[in-house]
Gaussian input, Z-matrix of N, CA and C with variables (Angstrom, degrees):
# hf/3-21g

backbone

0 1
 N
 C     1     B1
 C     2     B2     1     A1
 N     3     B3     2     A2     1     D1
 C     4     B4     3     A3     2     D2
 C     5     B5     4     A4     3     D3
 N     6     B6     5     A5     4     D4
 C     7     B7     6     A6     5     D5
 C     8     B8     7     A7     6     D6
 N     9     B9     8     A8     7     D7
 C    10    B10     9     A9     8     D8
 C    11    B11    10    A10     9     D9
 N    12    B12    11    A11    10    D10
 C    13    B13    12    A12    11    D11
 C    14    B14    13    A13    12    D12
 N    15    B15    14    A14    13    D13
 C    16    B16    15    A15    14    D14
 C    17    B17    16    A16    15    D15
 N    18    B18    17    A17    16    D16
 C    19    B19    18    A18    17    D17
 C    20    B20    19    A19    18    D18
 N    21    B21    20    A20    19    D19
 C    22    B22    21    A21    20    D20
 C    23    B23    22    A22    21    D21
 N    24    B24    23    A23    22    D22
 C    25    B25    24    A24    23    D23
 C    26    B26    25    A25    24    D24
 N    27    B27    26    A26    25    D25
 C    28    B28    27    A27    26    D26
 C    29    B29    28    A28    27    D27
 N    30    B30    29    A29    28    D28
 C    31    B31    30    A30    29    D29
 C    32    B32    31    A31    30    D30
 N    33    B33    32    A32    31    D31
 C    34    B34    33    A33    32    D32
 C    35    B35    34    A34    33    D33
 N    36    B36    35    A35    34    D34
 C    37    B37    36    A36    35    D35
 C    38    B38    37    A37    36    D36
 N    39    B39    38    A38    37    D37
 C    40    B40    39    A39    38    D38
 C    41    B41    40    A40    39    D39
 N    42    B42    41    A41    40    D40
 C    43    B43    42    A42    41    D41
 C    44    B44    43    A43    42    D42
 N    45    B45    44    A44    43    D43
 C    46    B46    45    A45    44    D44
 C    47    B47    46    A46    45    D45
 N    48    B48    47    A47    46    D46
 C    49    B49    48    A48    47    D47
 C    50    B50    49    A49    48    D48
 N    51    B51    50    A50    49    D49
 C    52    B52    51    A51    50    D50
 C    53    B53    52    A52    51    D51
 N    54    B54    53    A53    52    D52
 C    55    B55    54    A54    53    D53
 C    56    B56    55    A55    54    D54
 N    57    B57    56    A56    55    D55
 C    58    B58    57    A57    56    D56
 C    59    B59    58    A58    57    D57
 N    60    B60    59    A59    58    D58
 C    61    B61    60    A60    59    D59
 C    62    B62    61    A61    60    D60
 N    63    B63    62    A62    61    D61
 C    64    B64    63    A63    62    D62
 C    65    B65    64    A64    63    D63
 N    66    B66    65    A65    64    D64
 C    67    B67    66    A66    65    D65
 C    68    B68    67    A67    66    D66
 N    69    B69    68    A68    67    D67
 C    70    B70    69    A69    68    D68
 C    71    B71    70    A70    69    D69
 N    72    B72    71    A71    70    D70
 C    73    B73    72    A72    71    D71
 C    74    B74    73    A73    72    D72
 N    75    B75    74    A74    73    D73
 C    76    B76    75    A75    74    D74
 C    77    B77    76    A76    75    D75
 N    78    B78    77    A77    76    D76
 C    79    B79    78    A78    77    D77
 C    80    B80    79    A79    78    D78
 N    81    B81    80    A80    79    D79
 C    82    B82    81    A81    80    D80
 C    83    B83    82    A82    81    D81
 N    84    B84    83    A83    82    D82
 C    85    B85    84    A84    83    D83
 C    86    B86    85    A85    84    D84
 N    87    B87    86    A86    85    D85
 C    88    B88    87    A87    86    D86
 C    89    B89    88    A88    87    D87
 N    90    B90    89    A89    88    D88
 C    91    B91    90    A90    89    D89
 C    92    B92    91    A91    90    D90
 N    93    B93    92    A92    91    D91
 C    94    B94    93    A93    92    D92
 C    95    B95    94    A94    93    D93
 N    96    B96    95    A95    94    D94
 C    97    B97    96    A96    95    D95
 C    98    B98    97    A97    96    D96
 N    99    B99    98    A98    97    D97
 C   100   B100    99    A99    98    D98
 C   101   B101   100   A100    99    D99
 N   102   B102   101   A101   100   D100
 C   103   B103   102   A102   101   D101
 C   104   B104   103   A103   102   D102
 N   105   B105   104   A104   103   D103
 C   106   B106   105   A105   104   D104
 C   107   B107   106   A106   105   D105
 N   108   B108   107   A107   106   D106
 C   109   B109   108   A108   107   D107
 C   110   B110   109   A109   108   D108
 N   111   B111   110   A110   109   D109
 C   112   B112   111   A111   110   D110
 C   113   B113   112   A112   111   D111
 N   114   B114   113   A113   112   D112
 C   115   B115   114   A114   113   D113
 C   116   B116   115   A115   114   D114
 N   117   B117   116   A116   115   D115
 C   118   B118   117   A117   116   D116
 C   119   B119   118   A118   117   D117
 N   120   B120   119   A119   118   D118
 C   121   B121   120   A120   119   D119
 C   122   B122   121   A121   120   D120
 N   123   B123   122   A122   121   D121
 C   124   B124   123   A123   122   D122
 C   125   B125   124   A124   123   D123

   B1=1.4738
   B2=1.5238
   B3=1.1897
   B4=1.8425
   B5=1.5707
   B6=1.1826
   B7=1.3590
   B8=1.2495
   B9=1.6443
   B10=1.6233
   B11=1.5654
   B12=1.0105
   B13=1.5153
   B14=1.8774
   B15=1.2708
   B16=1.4328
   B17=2.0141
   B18=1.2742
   B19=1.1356
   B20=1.4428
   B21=1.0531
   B22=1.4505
   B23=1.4435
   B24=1.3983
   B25=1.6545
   B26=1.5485
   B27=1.5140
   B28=2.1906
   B29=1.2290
   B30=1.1365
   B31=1.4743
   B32=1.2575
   B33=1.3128
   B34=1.7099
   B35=1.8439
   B36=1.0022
   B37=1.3807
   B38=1.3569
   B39=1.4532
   B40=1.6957
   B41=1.8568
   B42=1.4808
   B43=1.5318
   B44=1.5783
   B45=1.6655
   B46=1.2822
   B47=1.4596
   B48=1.3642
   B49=1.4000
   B50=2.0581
   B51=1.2766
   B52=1.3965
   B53=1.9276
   B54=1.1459
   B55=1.7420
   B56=1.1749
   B57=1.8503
   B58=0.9964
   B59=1.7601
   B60=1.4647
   B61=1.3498
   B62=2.0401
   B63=1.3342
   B64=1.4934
   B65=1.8095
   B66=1.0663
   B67=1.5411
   B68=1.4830
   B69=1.3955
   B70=1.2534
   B71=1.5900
   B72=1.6030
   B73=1.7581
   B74=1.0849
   B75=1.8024
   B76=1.7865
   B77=1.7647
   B78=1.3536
   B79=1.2047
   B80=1.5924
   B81=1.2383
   B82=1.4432
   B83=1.5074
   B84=1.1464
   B85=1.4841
   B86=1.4752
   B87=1.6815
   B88=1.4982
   B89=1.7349
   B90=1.3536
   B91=1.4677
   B92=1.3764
   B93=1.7281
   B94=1.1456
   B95=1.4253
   B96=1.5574
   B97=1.3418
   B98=1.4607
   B99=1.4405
   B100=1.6616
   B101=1.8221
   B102=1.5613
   B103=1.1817
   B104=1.9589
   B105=1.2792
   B106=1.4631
   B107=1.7097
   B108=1.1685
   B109=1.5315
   B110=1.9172
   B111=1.5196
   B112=1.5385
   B113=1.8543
   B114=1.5751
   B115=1.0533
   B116=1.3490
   B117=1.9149
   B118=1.2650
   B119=2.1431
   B120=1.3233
   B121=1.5016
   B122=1.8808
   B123=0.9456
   B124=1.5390
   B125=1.5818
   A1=109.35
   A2=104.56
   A3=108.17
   A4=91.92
   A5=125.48
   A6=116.50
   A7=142.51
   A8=114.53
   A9=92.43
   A10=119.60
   A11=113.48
   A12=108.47
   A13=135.07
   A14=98.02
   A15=113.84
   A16=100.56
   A17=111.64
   A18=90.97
   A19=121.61
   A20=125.54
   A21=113.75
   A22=132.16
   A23=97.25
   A24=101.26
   A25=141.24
   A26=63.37
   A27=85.18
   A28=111.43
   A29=120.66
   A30=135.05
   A31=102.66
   A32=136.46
   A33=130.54
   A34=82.67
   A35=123.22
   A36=112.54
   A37=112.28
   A38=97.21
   A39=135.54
   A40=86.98
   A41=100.43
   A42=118.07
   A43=119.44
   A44=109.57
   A45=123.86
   A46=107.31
   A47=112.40
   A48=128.16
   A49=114.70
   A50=87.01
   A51=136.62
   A52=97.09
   A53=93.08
   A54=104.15
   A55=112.87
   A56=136.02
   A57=126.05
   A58=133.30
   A59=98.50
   A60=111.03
   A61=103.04
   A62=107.45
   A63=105.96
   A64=104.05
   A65=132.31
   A66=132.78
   A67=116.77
   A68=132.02
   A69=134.34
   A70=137.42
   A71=90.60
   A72=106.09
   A73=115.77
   A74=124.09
   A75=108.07
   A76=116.77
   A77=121.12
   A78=119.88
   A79=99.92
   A80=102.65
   A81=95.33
   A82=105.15
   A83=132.72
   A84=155.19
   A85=92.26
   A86=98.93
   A87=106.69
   A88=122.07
   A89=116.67
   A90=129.99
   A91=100.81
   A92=114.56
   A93=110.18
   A94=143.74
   A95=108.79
   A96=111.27
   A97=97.74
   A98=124.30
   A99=142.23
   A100=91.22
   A101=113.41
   A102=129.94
   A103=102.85
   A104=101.83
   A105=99.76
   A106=126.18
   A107=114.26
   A108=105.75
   A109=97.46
   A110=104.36
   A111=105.38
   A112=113.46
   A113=114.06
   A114=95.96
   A115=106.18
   A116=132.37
   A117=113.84
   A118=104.75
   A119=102.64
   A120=84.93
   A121=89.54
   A122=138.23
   A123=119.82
   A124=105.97
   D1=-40.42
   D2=-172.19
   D3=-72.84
   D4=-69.53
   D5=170.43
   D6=-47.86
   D7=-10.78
   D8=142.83
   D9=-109.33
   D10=1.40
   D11=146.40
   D12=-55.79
   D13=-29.75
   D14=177.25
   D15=-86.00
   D16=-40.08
   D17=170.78
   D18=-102.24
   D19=3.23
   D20=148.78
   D21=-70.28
   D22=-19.15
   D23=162.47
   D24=-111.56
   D25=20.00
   D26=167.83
   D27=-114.35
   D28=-11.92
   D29=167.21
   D30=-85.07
   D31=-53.60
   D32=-168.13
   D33=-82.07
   D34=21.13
   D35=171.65
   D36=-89.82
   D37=-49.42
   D38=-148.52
   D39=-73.31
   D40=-51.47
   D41=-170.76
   D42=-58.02
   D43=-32.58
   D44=-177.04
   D45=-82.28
   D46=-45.40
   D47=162.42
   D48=-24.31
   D49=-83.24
   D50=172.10
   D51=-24.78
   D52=-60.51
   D53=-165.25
   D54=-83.84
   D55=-55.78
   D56=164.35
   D57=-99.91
   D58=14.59
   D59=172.66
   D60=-20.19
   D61=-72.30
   D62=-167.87
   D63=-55.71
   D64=-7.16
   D65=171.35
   D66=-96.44
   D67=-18.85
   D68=169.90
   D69=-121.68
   D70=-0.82
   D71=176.03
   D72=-57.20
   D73=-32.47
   D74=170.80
   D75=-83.10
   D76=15.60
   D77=169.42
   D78=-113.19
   D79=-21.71
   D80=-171.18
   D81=-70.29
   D82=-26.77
   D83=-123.18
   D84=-110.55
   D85=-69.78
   D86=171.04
   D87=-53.31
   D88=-25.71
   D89=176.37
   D90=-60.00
   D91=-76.09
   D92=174.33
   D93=-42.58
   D94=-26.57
   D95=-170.58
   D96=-79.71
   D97=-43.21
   D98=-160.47
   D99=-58.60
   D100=-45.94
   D101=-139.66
   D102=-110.74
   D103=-1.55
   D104=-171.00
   D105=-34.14
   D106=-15.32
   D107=-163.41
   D108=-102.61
   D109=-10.79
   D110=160.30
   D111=-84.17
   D112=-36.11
   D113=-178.69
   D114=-115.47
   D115=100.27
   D116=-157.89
   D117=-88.47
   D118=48.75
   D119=-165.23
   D120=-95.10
   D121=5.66
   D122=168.16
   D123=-91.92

């Protein structure tokens, strides 16, 4: 159960990502930078 909950919402992740990437990359950007030690991918 936890596991398809986890992947149904890494997929509607992937998907949200996916679709408006070009509408949220300068918040996303700013998220990450503010937030780096949650997201270590830079």
């Amino acid at each position: 159960m936890f596991l398809l909950l986890w992947y149904s919402h890494m997929s509607m992740e992937i998907f949200g990502l996916h679709v408006s990437l070009q509408n949220i990359s300068p918040i996303l950007f700013i998220g990450m930078m503010n937030n780096n030690c949650h997201f270590p991918l830079l």
